[in-house]
C-alpha positions as a Markdown table, in Angstrom:
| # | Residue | x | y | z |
|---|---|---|---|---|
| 1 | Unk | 62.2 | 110.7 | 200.9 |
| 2 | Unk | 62.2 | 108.3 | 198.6 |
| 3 | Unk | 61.0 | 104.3 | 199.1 |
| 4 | Unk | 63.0 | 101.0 | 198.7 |
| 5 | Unk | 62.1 | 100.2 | 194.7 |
| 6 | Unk | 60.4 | 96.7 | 194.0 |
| 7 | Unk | 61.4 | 96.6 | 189.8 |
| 8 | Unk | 59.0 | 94.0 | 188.2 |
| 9 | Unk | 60.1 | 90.6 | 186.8 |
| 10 | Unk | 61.4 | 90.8 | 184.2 |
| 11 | Unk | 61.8 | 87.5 | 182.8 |
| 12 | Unk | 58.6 | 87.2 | 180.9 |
| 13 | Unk | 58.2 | 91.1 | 180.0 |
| 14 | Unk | 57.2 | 91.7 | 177.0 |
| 15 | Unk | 60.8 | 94.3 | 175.3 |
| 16 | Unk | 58.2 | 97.7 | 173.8 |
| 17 | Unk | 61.1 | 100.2 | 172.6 |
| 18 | Unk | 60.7 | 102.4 | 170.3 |
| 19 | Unk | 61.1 | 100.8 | 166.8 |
| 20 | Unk | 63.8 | 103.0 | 165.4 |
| 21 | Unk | 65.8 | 102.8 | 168.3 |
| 22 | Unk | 65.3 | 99.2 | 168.0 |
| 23 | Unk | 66.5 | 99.6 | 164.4 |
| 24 | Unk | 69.3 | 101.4 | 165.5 |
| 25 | Unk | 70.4 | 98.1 | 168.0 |
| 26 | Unk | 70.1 | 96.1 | 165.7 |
| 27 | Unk | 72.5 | 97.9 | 163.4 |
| 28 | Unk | 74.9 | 98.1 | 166.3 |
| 29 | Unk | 74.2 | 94.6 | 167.3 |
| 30 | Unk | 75.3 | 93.7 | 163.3 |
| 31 | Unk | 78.7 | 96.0 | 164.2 |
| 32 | Unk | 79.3 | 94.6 | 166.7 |
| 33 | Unk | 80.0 | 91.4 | 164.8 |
| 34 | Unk | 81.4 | 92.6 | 162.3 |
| 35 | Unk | 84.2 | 94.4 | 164.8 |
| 36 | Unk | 84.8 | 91.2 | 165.7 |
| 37 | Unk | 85.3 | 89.5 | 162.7 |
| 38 | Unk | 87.9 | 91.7 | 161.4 |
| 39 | Unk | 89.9 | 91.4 | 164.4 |
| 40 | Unk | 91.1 | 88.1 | 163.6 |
| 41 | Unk | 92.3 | 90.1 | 160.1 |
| 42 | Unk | 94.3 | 92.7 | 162.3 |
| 43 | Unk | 98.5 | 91.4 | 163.1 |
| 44 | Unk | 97.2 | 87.9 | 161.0 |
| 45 | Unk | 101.3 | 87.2 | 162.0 |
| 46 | Unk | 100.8 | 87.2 | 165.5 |
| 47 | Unk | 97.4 | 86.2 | 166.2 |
| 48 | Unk | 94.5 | 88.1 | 167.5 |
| 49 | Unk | 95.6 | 87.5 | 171.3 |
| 50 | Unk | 97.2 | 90.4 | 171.9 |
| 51 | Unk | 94.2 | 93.0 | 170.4 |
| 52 | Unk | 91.9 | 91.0 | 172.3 |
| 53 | Unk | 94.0 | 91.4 | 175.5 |
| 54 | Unk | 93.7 | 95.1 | 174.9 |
| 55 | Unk | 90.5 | 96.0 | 173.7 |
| 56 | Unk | 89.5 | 93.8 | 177.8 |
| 57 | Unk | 92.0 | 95.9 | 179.5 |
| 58 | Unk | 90.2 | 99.5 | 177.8 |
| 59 | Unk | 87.0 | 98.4 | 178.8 |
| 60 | Unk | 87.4 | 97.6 | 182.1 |
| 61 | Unk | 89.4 | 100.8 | 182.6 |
| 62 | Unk | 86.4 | 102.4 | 180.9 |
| 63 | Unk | 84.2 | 101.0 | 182.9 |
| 64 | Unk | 86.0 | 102.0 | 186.3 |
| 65 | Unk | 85.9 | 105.4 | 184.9 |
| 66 | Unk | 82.4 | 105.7 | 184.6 |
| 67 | Unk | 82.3 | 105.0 | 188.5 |
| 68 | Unk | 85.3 | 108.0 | 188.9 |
| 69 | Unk | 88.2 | 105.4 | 189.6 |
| 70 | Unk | 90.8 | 106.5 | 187.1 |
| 71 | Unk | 93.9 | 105.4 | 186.1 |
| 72 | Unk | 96.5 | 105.8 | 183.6 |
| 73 | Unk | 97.8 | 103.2 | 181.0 |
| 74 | Unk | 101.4 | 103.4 | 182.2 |
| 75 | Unk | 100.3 | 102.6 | 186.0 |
| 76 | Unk | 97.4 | 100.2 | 185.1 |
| 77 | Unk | 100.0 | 98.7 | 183.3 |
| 78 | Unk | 102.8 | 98.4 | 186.5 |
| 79 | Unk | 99.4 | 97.1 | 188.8 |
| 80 | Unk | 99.2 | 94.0 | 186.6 |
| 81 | Unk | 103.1 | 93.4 | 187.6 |
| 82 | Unk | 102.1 | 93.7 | 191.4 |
| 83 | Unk | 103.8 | 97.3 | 191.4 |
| 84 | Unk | 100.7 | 99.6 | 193.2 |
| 85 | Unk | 99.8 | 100.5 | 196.6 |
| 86 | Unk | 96.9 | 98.2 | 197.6 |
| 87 | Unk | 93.6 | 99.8 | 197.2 |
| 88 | Unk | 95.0 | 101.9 | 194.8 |
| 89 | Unk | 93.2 | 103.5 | 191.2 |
| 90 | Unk | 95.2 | 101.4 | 189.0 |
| 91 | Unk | 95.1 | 98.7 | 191.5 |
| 92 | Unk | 91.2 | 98.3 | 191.4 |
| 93 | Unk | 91.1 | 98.7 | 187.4 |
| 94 | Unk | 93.7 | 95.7 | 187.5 |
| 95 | Unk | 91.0 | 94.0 | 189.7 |
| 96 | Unk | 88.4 | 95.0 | 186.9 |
| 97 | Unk | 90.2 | 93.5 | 184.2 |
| 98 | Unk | 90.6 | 90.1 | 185.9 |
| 99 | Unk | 86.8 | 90.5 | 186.6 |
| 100 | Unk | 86.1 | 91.4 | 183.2 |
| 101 | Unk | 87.9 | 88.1 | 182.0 |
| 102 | Unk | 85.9 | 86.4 | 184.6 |
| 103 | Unk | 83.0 | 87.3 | 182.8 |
| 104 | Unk | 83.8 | 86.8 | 179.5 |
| 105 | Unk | 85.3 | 82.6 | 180.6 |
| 106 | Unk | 82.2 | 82.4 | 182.2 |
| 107 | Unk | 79.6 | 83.5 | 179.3 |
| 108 | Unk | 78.9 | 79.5 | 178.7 |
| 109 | Unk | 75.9 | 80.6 | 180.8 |
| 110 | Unk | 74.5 | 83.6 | 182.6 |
| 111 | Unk | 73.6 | 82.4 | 186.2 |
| 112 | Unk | 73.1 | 83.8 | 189.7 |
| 113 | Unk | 76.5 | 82.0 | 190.3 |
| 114 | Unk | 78.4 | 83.6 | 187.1 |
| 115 | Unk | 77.5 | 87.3 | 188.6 |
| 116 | Unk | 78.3 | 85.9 | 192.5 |
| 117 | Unk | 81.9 | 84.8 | 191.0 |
| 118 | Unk | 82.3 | 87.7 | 188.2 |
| 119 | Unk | 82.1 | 90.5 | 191.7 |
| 120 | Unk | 84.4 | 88.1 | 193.7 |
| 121 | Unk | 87.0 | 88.6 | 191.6 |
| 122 | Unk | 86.1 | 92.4 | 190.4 |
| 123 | Unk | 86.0 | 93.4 | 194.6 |
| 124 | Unk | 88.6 | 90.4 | 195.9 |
| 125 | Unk | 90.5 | 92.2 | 199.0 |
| 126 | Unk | 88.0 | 94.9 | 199.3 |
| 127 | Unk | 86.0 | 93.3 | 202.6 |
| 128 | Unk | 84.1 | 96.0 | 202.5 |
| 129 | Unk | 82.0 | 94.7 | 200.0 |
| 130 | Unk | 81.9 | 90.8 | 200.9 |
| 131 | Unk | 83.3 | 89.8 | 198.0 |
| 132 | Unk | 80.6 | 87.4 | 195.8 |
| 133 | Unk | 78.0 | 87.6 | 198.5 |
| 134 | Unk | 74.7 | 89.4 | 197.7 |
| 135 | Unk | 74.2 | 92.4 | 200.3 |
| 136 | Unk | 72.5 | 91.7 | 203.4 |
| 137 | Unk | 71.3 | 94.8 | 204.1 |
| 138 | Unk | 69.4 | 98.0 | 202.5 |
| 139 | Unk | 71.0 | 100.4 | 200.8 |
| 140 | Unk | 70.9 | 103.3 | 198.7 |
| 141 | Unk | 72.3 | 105.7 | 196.3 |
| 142 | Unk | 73.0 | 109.6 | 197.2 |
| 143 | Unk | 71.9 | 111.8 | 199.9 |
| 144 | Unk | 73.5 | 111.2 | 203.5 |
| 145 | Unk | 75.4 | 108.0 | 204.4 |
| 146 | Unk | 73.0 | 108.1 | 208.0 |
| 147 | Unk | 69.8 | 107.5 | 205.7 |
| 148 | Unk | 67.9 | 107.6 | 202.6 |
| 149 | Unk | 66.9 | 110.9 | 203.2 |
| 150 | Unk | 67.8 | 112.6 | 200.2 |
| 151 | Unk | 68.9 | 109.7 | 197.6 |
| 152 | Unk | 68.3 | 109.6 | 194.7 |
| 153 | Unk | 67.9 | 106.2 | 194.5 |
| 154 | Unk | 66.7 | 103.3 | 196.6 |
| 155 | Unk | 67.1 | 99.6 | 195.3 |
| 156 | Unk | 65.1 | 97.2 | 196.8 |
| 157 | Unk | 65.1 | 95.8 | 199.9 |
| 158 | Unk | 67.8 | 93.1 | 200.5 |
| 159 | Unk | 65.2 | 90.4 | 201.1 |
| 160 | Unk | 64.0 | 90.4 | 197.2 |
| 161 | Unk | 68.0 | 90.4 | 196.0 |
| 162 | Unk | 68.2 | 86.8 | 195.5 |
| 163 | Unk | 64.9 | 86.5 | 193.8 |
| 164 | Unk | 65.5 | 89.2 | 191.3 |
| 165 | Unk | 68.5 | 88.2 | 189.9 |
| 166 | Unk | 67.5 | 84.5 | 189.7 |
| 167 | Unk | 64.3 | 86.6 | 187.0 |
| 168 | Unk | 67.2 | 88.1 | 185.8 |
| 169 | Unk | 68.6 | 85.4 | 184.9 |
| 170 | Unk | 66.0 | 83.8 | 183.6 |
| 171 | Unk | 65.4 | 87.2 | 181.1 |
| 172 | Unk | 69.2 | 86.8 | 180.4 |
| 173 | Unk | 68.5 | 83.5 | 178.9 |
| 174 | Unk | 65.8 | 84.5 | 176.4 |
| 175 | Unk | 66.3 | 84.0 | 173.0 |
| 176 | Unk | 63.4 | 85.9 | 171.3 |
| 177 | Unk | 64.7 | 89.3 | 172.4 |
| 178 | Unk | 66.5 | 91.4 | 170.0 |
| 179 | Unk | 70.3 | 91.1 | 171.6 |
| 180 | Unk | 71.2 | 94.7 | 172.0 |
| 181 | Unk | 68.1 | 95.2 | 173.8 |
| 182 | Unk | 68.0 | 92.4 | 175.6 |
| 183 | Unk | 71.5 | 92.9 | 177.1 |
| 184 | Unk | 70.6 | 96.6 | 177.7 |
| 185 | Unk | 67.7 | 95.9 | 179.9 |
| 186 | Unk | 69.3 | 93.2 | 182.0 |
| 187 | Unk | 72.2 | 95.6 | 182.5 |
| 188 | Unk | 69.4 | 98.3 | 183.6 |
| 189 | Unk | 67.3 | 95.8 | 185.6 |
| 190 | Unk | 70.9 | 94.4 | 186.9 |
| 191 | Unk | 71.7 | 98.1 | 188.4 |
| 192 | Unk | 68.1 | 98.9 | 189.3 |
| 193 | Unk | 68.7 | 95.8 | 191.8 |
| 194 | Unk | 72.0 | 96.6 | 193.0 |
| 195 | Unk | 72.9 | 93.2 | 194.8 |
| 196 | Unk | 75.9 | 93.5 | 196.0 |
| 197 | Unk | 77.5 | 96.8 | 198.7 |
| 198 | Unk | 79.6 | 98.1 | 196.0 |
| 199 | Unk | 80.9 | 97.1 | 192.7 |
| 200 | Unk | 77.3 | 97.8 | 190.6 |
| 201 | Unk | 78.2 | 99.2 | 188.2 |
| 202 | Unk | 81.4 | 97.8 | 187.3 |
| 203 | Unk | 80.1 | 94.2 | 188.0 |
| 204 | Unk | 76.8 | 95.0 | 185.6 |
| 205 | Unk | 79.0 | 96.1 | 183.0 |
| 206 | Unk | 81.1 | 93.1 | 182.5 |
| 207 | Unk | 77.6 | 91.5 | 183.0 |
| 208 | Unk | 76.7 | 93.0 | 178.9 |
| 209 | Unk | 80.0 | 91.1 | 177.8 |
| 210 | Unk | 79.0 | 87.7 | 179.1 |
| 211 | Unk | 75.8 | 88.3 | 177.3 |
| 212 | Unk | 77.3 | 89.4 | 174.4 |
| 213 | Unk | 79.8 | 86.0 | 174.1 |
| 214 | Unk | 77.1 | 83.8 | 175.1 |
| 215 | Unk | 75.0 | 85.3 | 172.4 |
| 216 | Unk | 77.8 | 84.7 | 169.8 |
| 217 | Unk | 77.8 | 88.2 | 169.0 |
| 218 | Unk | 81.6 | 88.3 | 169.8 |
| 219 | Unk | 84.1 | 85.2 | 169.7 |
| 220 | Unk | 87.6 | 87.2 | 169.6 |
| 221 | Unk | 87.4 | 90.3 | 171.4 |
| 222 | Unk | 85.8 | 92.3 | 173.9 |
| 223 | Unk | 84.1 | 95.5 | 172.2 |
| 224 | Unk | 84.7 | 98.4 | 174.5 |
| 225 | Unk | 81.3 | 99.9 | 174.9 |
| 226 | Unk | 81.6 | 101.4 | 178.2 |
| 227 | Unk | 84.5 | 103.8 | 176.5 |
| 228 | Unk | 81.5 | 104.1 | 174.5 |
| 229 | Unk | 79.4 | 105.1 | 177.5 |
| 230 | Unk | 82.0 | 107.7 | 179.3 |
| 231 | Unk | 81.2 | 110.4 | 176.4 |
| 232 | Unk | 78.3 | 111.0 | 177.9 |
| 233 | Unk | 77.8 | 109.2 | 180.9 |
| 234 | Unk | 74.9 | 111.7 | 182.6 |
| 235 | Unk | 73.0 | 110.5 | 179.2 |
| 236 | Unk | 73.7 | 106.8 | 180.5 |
| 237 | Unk | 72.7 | 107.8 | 183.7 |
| 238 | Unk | 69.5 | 109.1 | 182.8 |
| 239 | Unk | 68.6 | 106.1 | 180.7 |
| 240 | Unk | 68.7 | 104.5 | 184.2 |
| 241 | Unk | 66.2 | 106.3 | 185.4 |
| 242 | Unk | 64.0 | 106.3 | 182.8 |
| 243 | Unk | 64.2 | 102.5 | 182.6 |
| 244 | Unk | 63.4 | 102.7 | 186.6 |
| 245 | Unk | 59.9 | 104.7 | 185.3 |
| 246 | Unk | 58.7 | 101.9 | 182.9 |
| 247 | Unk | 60.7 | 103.7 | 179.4 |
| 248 | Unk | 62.4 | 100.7 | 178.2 |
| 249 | Unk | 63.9 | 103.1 | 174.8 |
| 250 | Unk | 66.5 | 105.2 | 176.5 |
| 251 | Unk | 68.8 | 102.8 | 177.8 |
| 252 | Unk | 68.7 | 100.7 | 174.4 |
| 253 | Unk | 69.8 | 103.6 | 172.7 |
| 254 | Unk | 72.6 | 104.4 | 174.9 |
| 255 | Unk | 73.7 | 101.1 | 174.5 |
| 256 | Unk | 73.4 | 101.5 | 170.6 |
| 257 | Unk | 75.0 | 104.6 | 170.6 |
| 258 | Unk | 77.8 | 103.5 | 173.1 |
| 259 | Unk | 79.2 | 100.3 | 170.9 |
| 260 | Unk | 79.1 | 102.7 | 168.0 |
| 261 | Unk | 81.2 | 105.5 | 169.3 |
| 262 | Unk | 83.4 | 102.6 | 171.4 |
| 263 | Unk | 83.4 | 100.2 | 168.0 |
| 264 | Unk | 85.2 | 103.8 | 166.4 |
| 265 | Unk | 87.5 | 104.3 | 168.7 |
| 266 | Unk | 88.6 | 100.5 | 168.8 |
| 267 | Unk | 89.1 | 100.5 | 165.1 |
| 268 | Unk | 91.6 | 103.5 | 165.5 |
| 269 | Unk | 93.6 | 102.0 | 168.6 |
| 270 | Unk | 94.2 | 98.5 | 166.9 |
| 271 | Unk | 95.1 | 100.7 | 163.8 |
| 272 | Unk | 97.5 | 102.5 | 166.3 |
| 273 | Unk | 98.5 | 99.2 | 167.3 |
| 274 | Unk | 99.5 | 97.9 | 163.8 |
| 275 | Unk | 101.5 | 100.8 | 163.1 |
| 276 | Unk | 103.6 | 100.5 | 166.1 |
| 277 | Unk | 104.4 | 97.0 | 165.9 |
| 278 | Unk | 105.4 | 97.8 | 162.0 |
| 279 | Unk | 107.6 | 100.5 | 163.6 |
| 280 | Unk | 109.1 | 97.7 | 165.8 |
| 281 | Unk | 109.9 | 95.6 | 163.1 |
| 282 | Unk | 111.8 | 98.0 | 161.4 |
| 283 | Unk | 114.0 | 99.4 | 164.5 |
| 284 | Unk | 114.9 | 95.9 | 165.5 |
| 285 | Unk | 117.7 | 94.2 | 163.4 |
| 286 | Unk | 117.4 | 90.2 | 163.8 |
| 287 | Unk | 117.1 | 87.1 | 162.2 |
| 288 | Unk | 113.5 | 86.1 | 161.4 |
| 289 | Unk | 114.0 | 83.6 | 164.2 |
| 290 | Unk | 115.0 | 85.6 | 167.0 |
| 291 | Unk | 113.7 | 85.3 | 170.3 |
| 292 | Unk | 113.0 | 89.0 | 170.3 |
| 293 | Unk | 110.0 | 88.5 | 167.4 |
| 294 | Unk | 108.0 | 86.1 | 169.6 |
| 295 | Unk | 108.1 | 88.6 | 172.5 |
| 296 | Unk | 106.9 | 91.7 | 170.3 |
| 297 | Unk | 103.3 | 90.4 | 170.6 |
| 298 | Unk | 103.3 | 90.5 | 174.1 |
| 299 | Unk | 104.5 | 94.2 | 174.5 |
| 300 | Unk | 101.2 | 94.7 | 172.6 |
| 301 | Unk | 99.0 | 93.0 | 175.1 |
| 302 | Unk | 101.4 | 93.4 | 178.3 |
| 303 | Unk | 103.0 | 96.9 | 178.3 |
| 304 | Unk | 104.8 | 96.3 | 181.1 |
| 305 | Unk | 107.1 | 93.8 | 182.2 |
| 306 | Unk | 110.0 | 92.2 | 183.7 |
| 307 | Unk | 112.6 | 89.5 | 182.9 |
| 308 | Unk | 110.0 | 87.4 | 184.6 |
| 309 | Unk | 107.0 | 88.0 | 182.7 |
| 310 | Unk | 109.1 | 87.7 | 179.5 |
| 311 | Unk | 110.8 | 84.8 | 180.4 |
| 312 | Unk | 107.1 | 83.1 | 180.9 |
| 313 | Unk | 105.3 | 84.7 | 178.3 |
| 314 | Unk | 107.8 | 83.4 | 175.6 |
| 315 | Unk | 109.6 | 80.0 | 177.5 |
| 316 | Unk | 113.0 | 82.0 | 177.4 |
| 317 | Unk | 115.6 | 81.1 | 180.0 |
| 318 | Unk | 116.6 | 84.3 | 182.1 |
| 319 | Unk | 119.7 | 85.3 | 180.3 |
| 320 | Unk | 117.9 | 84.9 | 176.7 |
| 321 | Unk | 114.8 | 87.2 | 178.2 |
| 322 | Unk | 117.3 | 89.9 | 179.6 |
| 323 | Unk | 119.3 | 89.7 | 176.3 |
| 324 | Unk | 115.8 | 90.7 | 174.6 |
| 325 | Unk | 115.1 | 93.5 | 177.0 |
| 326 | Unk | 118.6 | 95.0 | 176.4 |
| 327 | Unk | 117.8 | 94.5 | 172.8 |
| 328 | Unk | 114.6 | 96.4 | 172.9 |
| 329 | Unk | 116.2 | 99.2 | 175.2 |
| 330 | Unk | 118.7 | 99.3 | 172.9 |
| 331 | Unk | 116.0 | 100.2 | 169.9 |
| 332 | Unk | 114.1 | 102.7 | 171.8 |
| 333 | Unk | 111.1 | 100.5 | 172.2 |
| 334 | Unk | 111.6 | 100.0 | 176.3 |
| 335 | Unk | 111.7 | 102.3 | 179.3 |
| 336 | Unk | 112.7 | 101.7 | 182.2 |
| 337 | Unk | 109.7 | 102.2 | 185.0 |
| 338 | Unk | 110.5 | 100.9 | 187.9 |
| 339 | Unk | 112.5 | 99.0 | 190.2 |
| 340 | Unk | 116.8 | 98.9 | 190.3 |
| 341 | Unk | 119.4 | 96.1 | 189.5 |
| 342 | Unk | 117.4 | 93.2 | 191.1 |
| 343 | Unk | 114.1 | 94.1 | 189.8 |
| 344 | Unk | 113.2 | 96.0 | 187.1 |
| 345 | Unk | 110.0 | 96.6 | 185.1 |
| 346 | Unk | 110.1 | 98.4 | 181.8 |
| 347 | Unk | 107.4 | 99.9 | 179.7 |
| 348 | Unk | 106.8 | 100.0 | 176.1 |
| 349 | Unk | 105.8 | 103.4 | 175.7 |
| 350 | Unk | 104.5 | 104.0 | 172.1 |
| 351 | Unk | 101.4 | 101.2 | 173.3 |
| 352 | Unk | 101.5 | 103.6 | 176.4 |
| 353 | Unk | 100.4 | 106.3 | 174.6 |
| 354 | Unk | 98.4 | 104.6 | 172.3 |
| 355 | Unk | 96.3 | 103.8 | 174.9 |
| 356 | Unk | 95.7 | 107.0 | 176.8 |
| 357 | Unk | 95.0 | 108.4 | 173.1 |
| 358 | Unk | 92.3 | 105.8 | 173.5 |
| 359 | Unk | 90.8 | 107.0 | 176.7 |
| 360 | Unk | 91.1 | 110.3 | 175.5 |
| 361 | Unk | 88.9 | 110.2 | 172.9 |
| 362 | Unk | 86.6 | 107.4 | 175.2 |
| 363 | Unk | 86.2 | 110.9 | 176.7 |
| 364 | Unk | 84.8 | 113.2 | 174.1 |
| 365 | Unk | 81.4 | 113.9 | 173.4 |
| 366 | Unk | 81.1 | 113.4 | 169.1 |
């Protein structure tokens, strides 16, 4: 059976990884950036907002997946409008989103407090796993829920929680640590930990994009690296492990590997993106000054919605917003999803698809 793990501090360590994967990070790191930067290039007519939107809302339902909680674009989508069974799949990635934003308004500084408030919002409802409170007793991963007999892993004992991630913290806020690295081992040291009953992984995860902000690495967007991550995710999980036995290199070059792959398939969705709002603007037959051009954006960003989401999206009274729906209707761009005559929600399906294309190839191994 295995023991309750005491990781080391970490705050002070001294990063040893292997120097061409620590090449490699900081190539990705350097991607990373650039990504970034070329976002605010992408829809230069409507802003970056809505790619930015997107590329949060992939990651998070990335990062769900890695933990087996799966949900499709079209009803991750309709759970942002309120329209899924509580405790549902695409109910908890809509919860992972909001947690993922949390993270990323919150990257002004990484504190016990940011990753208390980041799993409040990612497990909010789920009582279960006392939402924002470190756990308060031991746990462990695998094996039989009556003991550790049989885990595979055992995180420390509850006692040392809030003094590890207080080190952790403390590690976060280095600045002579090569970034990719850095944020890789806190997210290791974050899961080797484990402080909360459930919500880890997700939680640790968001964790890499406060880093990332707060390093400056990324200003516009959120780069999708656990879609990265899900191509091979027993790779990921082994890089754990190894971290857990003292091997610092495997887990940086996940993470290296992981904004690569995710940095690829990013590029090809927001291309996807462009395309389909050029296709928009050539079904739809208005004046320049339309109503119906200011809500285009948001279909990006929101592909699902209701008179009342457009109506405060855009500042459109509720005849003007249902005049734009029919309008879109009309030029194949909307579905409708859900609801009857008093409340309907309607999906743009070309970003639908777009999406699921994106999680789709998030899936593949290269």
């Amino acid at each position: 059976m295995l023991g309750a793990m005491f990781p080391p501090p970490i705050a002070g360590l001294d990063v040893s990884v292997d120097p061409t994967v620590l090449a490699a990070a900081d190539d990705a790191r350097a991607e990373i950036a650039r990504f970034d930067t070329e976002l605010s290039a992408t829809l230069p007519a409507t802003e970056l907002a809505p790619l930015a939107a997107v590329l949060l809302r992939t990651e998070s339902a990335s990062s769900s997946q890695i933990e087996n909680i799966t949900s499709g674009a079209k009803a991750l989508a309709l759970a942002e409008l309120g329209l899924a069974k509580y405790g549902s799949n695409a109910g908890l990635v809509a919860a992972n989103v909001e947690a993922m934003q949390r993270a990323v308004d919150l990257a002004d500084e990484v504190t016990p407090e940011t990753i208390r408030t980041i799993h409040e919002a990612l497990m909010h409802g789920q009582d279960h796993a006392e939402p924002g409170r470190y756990r308060g007793e031991q746990v462990w991963i695998g094996g039989s829920g009556l003991s550790p007999h049989g885990a595979q892993f055992v995180p420390p004992h509850h006692s040392r929680v809030t003094a590890a991630v207080a080190d952790l913290c403390g590690f976060a806020s280095r600045t002579d640590v090569p970034l990719l690295a850095q944020v890789a081992v806190a997210h290791a040291q974050f899961e080797t930990i484990h402080p909360f009953l459930d919500g880890n992984g997700r939680t640790g995860r968001a964790l890499v994009h406060a880093m990332l902000r707060h390093a400056g690495a990324t200003t516009r967007s959120t780069v999708p690296v656990s879609a990265g991550l899900l191509a091979d995710t027993s790779g990921y999980f082994a890089a754990l492990t190894a971290y857990r036995e003292g091997d610092l290199s495997p887990i940086v070059a996940a993470f290296a590997e992981a904004s690569f792959a995710a940095i690829g398939n990013g590029r090809q969705l927001a291309a996807d993106l462009v395309a389909i709002h050029e296709r928009w603007s050539t079904a739809i037959a208005a004046h320049r000054d339309a109503a119906v051009w200011r809500v285009l954006p948001v279909l990006l960003s929101q592909p699902a919605v209701t008179s009342l989401r457009v109506r405060e999206a855009v500042g459109l009274s509720q005849p003007a917003a249902d005049a734009v729906i029919a309008q879109l209707r009309d030029a194949g761009i909307f579905t409708q999803a859900a609801g009857g005559q008093r409340y309907r929600a309607w999906v743009a399906t070309d970003v639908i698809a777009a999406l699921d294309a994106f999680a789709a190839r998030a899936r593949r191994r290269h």
